[in-house]
C-alpha positions in Angstrom: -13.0 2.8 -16.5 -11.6 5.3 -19.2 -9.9 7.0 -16.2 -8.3 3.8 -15.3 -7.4 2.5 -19.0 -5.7 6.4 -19.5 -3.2 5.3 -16.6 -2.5 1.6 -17.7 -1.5 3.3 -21.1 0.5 5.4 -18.7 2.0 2.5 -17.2 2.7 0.7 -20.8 4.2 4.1 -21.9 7.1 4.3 -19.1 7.7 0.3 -18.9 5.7 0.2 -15.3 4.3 -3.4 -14.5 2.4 -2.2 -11.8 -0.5 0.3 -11.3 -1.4 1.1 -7.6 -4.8 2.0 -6.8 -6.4 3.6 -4.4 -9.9 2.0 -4.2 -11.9 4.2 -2.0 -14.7 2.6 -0.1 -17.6 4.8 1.0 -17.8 2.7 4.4 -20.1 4.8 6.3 -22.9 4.2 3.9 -22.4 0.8 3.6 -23.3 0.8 7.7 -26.1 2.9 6.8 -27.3 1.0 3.8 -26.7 -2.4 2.9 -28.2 -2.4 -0.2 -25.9 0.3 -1.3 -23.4 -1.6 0.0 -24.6 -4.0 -2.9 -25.1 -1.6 -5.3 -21.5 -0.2 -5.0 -19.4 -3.7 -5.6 -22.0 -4.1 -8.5 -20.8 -1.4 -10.1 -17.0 -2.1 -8.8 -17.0 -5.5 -10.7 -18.9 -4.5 -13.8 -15.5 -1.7 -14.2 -13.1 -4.2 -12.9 -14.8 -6.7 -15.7 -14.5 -4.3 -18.2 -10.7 -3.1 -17.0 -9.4 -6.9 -16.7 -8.8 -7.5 -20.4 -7.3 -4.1 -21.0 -5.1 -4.7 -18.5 -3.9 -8.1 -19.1 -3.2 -7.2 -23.0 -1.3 -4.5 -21.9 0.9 -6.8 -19.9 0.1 -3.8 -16.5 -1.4 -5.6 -13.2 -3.3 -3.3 -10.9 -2.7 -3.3 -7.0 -4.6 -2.3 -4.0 -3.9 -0.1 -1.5 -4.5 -0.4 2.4 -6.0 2.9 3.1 -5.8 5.7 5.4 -8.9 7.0 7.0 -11.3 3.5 6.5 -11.4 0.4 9.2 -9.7 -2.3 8.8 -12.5 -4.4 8.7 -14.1 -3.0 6.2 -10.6 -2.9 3.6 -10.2 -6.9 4.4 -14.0 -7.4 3.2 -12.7 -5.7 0.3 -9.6 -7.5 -0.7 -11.7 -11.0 0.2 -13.9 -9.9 -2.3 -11.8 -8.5 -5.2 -9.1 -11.5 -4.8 -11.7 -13.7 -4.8 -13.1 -12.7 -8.4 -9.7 -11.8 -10.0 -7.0 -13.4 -10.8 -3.5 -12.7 -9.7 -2.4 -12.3 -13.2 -4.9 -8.9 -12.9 -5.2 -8.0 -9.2 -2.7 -7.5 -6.3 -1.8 -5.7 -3.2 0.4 -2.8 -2.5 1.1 -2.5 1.2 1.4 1.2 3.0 3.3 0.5 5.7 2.5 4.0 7.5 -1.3 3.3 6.9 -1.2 0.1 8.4 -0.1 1.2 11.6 -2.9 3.8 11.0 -5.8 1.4 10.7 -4.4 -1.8 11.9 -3.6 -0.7 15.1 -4.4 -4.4 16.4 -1.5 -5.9 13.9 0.5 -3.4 12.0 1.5 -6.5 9.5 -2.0 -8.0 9.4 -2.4 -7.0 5.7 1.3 -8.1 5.1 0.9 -11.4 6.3 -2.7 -11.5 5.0 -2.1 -10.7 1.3 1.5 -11.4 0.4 1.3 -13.8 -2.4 -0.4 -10.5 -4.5 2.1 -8.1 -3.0 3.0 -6.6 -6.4 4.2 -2.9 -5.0 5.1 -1.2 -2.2 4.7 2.3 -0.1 7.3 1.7 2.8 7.1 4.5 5.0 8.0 5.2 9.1 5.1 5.6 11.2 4.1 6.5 15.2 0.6 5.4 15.0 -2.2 7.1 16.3 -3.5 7.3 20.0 -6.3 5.5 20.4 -8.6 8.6 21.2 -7.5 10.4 18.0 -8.4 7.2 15.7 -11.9 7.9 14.9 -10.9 11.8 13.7 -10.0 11.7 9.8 -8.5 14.8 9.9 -6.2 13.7 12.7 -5.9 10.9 10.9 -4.0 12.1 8.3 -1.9 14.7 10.2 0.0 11.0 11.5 0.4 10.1 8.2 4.1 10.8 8.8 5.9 9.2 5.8 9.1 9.3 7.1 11.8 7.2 6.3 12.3 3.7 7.9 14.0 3.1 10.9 14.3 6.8 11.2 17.4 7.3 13.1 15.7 10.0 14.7 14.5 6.5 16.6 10.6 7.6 15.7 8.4 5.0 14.5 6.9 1.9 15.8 7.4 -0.7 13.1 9.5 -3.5 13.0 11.6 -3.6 9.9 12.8 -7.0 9.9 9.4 -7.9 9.8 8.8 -6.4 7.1 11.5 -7.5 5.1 10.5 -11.2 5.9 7.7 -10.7 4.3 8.7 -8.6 1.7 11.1 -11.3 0.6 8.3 -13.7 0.2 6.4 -11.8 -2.3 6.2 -11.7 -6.2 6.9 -7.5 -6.4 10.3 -6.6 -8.5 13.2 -5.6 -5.8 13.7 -3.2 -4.7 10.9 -2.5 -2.8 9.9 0.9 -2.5 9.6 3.6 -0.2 7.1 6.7 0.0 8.7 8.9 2.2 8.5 13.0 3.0 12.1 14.9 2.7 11.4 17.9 4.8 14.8 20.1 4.9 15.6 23.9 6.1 17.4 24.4 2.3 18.4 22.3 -0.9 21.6 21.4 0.7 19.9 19.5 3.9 17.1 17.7 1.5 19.5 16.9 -0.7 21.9 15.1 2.8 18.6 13.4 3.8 18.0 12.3 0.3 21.5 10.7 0.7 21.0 9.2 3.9 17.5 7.6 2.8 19.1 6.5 -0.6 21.7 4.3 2.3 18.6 3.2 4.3 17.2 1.9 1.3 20.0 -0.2 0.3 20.0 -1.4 3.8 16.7 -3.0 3.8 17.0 -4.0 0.5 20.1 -6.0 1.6 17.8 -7.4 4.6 15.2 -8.5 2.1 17.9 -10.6 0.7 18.9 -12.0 3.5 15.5 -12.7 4.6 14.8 -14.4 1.1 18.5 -16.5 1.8 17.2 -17.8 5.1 13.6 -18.7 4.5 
C-alpha cells in the first residue's frame, strides 16, 4: 500500500490522472490451492480498501493491466472481481494490445470489448501472437512480446486497427491514446527516423479514433 500511495503522489506531482498497474496474479497456486486463492483477494481488497481513499483525494484513478504470461481466464475472474467492488471513480482498465494477442489468442479484443467503459489508459503496441505450441512457455512468452508499432509497415502483426480504434473511441481515457512501442535502430540517426515515422502513425490512429467516435 505505501508502495502504491508513493506512486499516486507520483502521479499528483507530474499532473498524471491515471496510474497503470500491473496486478500480478499468482495463478498457479490458486489451481493448486483454493483457499489461497481466498486468502490472496483477502489481502488484495483489504490494500485496495485502504488505497481507495488516497486515491480519490488525490484526484489519481488506478488501472489494470491485461497481463502477459497468465490465462485469460484467470485475468477476467480478476477484473469481475475488482470492478465489482470498486467504483469507476477508483478502478479502471488499461488495455495491452500486444498482450492480448498473447493471452487472448481466442479474441484478441475480448478485454477491449469486455471492459471499455473503465478503459482509462492505454499500451497500444503491434503484435504476431504466439503459436499455439509455444503458449504455455513464459519465457517464450515474452520473447513475442514484440512492442512494435501499429500497423507496422513492415506488414507484421495480426491486429486489426480499426478495431481498435472503435473501441477506443468509446471509452472515457484522455486522447490521445497511447502507444508502448520498442525503437530498435542501427544508430541515433535511424531511431530517431523511426521515432518520426511512429510520431505519423500515431497521429493516424488518433485521427481514426475520431472518426470512429464521429460515426458511432
Amino acid at each position: 500500500v505505501d508502495l502504491l500511495k508513493n506512486r499516486i503522489d507520483l502521479c499528483s506531482h507530474i499532473g498524471a490522472e491515471v496510474m497503470v498497474l500491473h496486478m500480478q496474479l499468482p495463478w498457479k497456486l490458486f489451481e493448486e490451492s483454493p483457499q489461497d486463492k481466498m486468502d490472496y483477494y483477502r489481502q488484495v481488497f483489504r490494500s485496495f480498501d485502504e488505497l481507495q481513499p488516497y486515491a480519490k483525494a488525490a484526484g489519481v484513478r488506478v488501472a489494470l493491466e491485461n497481463l502477459i504470461v497468465t490465462p485469460w481466464q484467470v485475468q477476467d475472474e480478476e477484473f469481475e472481481r475488482m470492478f465489482d467492488r470498486y467504483d469507476s471513480d477508483f478502478l479502471g482498465f488499461t488495455f495491452d494490445s500486444g498482450h492480448a494477442s498473447l493471452q487472448c489468442r481466442h479474441d484478441f479484443y475480448y478485454f477491449l470489448r469486455k471492459y471499455y467503459s473503465r478503459m482509462y489508459a492505454t499500451h497500444l503496441q503491434e503484435n504476431e501472437s504466439i503459436p499455439e505450441e509455444l503458449a504455455g512457455d513464459d519465457t517464450e512468452i515474452l520473447r513475442y512480446d514484440r512492442h512494435w508499432v501499429p500497423m507496422d509497415p513492415r506488414g507484421h502483426g495480426k491486429l486489426d486497427w480499426k478495431e481498435i480504434a472503435k473501441w477506443v473511441a468509446k471509452a472515457p481515457l484522455d486522447l490521445p491514446a497511447d502507444f508502448e512501442v520498442g525503437i530498435y535502430g542501427k544508430d541515433e540517426a535511424d531511431e530517431m527516423a523511426q521515432l518520426i515515422a511512429c510520431r505519423e502513425t500515431a497521429e493516424k490512429f488518433y485521427q481514426m479514433v475520431l472518426d470512429a467516435k464521429q460515426n458511432a
